[in-house]
C-alpha positions as CSV (number, residue, x, y, z in Angstrom):
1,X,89.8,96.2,100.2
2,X,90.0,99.9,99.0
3,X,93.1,100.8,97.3
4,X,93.3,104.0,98.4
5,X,92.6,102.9,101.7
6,X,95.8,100.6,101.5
7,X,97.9,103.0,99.7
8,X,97.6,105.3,102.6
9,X,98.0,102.4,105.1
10,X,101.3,101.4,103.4
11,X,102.5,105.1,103.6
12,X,101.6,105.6,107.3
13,X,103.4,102.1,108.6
14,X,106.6,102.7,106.8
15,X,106.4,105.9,108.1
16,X,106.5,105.0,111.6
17,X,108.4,102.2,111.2
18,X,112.0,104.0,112.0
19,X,110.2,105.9,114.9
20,X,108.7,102.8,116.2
21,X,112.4,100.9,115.6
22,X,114.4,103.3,117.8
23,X,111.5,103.3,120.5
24,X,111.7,99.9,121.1
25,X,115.3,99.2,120.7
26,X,116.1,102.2,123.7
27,X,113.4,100.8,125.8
28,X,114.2,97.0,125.5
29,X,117.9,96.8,124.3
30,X,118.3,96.3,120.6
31,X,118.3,92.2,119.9
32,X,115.8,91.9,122.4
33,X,113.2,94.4,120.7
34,X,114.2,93.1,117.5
35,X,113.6,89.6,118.4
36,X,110.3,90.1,119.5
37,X,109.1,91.8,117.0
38,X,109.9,88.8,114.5
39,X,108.7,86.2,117.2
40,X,105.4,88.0,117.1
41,X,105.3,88.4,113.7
42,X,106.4,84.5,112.9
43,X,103.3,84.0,115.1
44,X,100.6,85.8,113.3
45,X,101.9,85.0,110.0
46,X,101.6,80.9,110.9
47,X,98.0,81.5,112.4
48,X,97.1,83.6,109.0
49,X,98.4,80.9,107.2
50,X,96.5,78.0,108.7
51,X,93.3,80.2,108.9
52,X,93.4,80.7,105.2
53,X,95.1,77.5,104.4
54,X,97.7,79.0,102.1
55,X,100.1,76.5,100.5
56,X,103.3,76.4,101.8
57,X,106.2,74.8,99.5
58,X,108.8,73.2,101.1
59,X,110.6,71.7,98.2
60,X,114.6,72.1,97.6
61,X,114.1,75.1,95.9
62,X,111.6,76.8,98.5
63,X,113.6,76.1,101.4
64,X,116.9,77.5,99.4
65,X,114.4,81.3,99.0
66,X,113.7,80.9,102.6
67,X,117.6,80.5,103.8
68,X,118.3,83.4,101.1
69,X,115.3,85.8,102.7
70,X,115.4,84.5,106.0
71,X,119.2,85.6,106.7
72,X,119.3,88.4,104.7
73,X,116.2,89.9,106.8
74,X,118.8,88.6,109.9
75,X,121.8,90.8,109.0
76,X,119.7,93.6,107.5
77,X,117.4,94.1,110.8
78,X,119.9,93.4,113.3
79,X,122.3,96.2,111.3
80,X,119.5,98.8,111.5
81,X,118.3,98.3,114.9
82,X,121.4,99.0,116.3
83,X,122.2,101.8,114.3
84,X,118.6,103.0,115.0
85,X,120.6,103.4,118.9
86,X,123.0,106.5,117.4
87,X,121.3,108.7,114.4
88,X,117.6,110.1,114.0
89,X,114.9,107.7,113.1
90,X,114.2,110.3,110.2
91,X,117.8,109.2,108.8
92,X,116.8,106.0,108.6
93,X,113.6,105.9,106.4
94,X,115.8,108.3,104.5
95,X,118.7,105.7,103.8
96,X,116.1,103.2,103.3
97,X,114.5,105.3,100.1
98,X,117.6,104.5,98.8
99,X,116.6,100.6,98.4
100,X,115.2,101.1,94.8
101,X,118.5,102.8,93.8
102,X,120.8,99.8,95.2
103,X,118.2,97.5,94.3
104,X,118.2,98.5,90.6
105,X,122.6,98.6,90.4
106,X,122.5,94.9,92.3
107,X,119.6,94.0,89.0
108,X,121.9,95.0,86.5
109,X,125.0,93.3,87.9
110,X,123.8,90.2,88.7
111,X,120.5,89.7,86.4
112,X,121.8,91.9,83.4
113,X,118.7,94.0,83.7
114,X,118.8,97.2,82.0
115,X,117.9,99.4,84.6
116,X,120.4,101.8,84.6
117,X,119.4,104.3,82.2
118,X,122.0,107.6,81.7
119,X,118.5,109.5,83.7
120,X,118.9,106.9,86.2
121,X,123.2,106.9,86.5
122,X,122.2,110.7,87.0
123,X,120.1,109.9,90.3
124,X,122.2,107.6,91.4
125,X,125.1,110.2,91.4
126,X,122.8,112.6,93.4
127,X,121.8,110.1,96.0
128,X,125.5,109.3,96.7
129,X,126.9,112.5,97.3
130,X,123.8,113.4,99.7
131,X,124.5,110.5,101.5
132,X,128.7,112.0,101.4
133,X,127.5,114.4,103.2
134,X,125.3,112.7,105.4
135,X,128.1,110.8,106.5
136,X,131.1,114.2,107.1
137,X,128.4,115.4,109.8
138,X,129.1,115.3,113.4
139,X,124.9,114.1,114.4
140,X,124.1,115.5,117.4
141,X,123.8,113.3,120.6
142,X,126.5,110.7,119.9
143,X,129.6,109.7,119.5
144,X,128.6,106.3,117.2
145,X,126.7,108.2,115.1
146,X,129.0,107.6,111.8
147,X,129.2,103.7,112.7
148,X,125.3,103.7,113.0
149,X,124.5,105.6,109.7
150,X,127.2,103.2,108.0
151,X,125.2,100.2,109.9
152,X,121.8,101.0,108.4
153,X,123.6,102.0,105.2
154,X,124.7,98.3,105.0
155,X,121.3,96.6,106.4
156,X,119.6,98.6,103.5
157,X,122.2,97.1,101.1
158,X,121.5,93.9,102.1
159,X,118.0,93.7,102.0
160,X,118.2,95.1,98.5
161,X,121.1,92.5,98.1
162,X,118.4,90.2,99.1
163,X,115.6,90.9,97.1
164,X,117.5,90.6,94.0
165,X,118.7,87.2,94.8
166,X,114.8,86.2,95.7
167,X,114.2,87.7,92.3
168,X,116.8,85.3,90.5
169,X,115.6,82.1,92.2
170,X,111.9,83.0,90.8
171,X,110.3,80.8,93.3
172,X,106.5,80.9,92.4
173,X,104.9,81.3,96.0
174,X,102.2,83.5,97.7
175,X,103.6,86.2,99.7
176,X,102.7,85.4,103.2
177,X,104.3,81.9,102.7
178,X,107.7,83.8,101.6
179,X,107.0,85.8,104.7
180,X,106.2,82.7,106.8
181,X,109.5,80.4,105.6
182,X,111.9,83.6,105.8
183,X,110.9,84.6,109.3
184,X,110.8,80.9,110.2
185,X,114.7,81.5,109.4
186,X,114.9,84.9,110.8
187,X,114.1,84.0,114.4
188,X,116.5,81.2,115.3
189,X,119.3,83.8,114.2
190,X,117.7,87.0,116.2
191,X,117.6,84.4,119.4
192,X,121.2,83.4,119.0
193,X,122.2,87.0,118.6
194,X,120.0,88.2,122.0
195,X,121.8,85.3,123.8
196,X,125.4,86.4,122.7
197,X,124.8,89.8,122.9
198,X,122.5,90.3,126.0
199,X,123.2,87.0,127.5
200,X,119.3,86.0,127.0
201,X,118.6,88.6,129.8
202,X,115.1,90.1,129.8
203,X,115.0,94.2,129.8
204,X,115.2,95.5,133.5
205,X,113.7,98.4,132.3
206,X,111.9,97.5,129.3
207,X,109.2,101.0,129.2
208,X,105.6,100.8,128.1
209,X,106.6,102.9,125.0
210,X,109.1,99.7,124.2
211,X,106.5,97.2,124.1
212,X,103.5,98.7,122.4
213,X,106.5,99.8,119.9
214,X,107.6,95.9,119.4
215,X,103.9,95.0,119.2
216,X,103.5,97.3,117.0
217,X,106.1,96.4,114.2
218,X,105.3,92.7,114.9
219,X,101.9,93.0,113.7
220,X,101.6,96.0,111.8
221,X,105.1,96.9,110.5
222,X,106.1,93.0,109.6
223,X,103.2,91.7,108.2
224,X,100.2,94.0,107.8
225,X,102.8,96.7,106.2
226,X,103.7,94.0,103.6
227,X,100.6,92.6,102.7
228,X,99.1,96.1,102.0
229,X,102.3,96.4,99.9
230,X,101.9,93.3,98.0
231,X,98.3,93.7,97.6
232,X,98.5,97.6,96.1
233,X,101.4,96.6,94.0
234,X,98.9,94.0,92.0
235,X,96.5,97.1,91.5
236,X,98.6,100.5,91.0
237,X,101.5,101.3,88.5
238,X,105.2,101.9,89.2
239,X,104.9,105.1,89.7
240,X,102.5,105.8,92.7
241,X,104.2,102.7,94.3
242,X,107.4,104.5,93.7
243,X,106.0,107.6,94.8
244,X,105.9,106.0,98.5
245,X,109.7,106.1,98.9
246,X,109.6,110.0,97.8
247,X,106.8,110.8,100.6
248,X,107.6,108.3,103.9
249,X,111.2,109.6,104.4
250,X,109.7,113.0,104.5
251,X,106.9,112.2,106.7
252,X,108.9,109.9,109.1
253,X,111.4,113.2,109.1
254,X,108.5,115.4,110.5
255,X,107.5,112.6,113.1
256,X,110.9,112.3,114.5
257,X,111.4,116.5,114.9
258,X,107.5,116.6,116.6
259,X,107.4,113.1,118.6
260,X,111.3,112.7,119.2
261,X,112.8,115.8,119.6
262,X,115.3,114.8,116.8
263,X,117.5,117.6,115.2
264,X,119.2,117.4,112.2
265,X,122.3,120.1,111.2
266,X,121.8,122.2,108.5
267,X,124.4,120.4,106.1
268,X,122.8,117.3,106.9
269,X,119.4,118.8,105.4
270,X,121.7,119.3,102.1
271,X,122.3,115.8,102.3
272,X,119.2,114.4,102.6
273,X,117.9,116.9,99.7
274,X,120.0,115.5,97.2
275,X,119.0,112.2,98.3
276,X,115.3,113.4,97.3
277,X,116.6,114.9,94.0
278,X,118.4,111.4,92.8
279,X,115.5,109.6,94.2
280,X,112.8,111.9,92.5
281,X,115.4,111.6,89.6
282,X,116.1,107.9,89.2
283,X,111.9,107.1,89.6
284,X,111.1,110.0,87.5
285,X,110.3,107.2,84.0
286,X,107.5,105.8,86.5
287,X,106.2,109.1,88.1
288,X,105.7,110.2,85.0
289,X,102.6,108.0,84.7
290,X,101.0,109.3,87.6
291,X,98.3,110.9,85.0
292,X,96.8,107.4,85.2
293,X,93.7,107.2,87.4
294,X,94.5,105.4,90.6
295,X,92.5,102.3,90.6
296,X,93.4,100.0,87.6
């Protein structure tokens, strides 16, 4: 596989991951579209993993990462779908390039890495007070749309919350089979959660859009998205793979204004720069080795 070829793969799906999120959770109610998405993606991930006959543990320790990823994914996905209901898909790829920010403070708290450099503090301080004033701003469109920017705020703290714990039980397994036992997880939780909340009901008015959405982000968003990832991160440095959560929140900005319509107040610009700045701020060690060539 090409590495640039993934790179840009990696950069397109996360774009329209938000875009795709909010399509299908409008068009099919949000556990339902949620649910399927992970159904289909449970699906192709246990016919990848027969096909290529990867190992999957299942010892004490393996099924403990599986419960850890598995419900984290749970509360993390179910938090942003329905958000994605009430603010602008743009918002949210923004509020998820926040990850390696909350990612690196949950490191230092609970693995006493020392990630949080005085350069890094610095970002961190930016990032915060965009998202301050993202929150003060009256989004056009709804009245939930606090609740649902504080909803994706706190599935993006989770799956950060998440990774680190994965991190700390240093399970050594192949990526699909983390993907395979976590979603194995995921899926009895996202069926409980359609039957409480939707009464298992099918959508009455599930749209076209809705459906090649969910089949979309089963396939390509939850597993084709993450095996590019995992696959570029073995051949690129920090800093072009950190450069990705710089350039999707501005690309999946411009695809909700031309595809969805969605506008965003001025002030709420303002926020989402200084978001940039402490991003751009806190990965600035690793961009600075972007003079490297990009194959290595």
């Amino acid at each position: 596989m090409s590495v640039p070829v993934a790179y840009l793969g990696v950069i397109l799906i996360w774009s329209t991951t938000p875009l795709a999120i909010q399509w299908s959770a409008q068009g099919a109610g949000f556990s339902f579209a949620v649910m399927a998405r992970m159904l289909i993606g449970l699906a192709v991930c246990l016919v990848l993993l027969l096909a290529t006959r990867t190992a999957f543990p299942f010892t004490p320790a393996a099924r403990r990462l599986y419960a850890i990823s598995g419900l984290s994914l749970f509360a993390s996905m179910l938090l942003t779908y329905w958000g994605a209901l009430h603010i602008p898909s743009g918002l949210i790829s923004v509020i998820f390039g926040l990850s390696p920010l909350v990612t690196g403070v949950f490191a230092a708290l609970w693995l006493a890495e020392r990630t949080l450099t005085p350069l890094r503090i610095g970002g961190l301080g930016l990032a915060l007070a965009g998202l301050w004033l993202i929150f003060g701003q009256p989004w056009p469109g709804d009245s939930h749309a606090t609740l649902g920017t504080l909803a994706v705020v706190a599935g993006m703290a989770l799956q950060a919350l998440g990774l680190v714990w994965i991190k700390r039980l240093n399970l050594r397994a192949s990526s699909l089979a983390i993907t395979t036992g976590s979603l194995g997880v995921a899926v009895p939780c996202f069926v409980l959660a359609w039957m409480v909340t939707d009464a298992a009901q099918l959508p009455a008015t599930a749209t076209l859009r809705a459906g090649t959405a969910i089949v979309y982000l089963g396939i390509l968003g939850s597993v084709v998205g993450f095996t590019l990832y995992y696959y570029i991160i073995k051949h690129l440095d920090a800093g072009r793979i950190a450069l990705i959560m710089l350039v999707t929140p501005v690309s999946a900005l411009l695809l909700g204004q031309t595809l969805n319509h969605e506008r965003i107040p001025g002030i709420g610009w303002a926020g989402i720069a200084l978001i940039g700045a402490g991003l751009l701020l806190y990965e600035w060690p690793a961009l600075r080795q972007l003079r490297r060539p990009l194959i290595s």
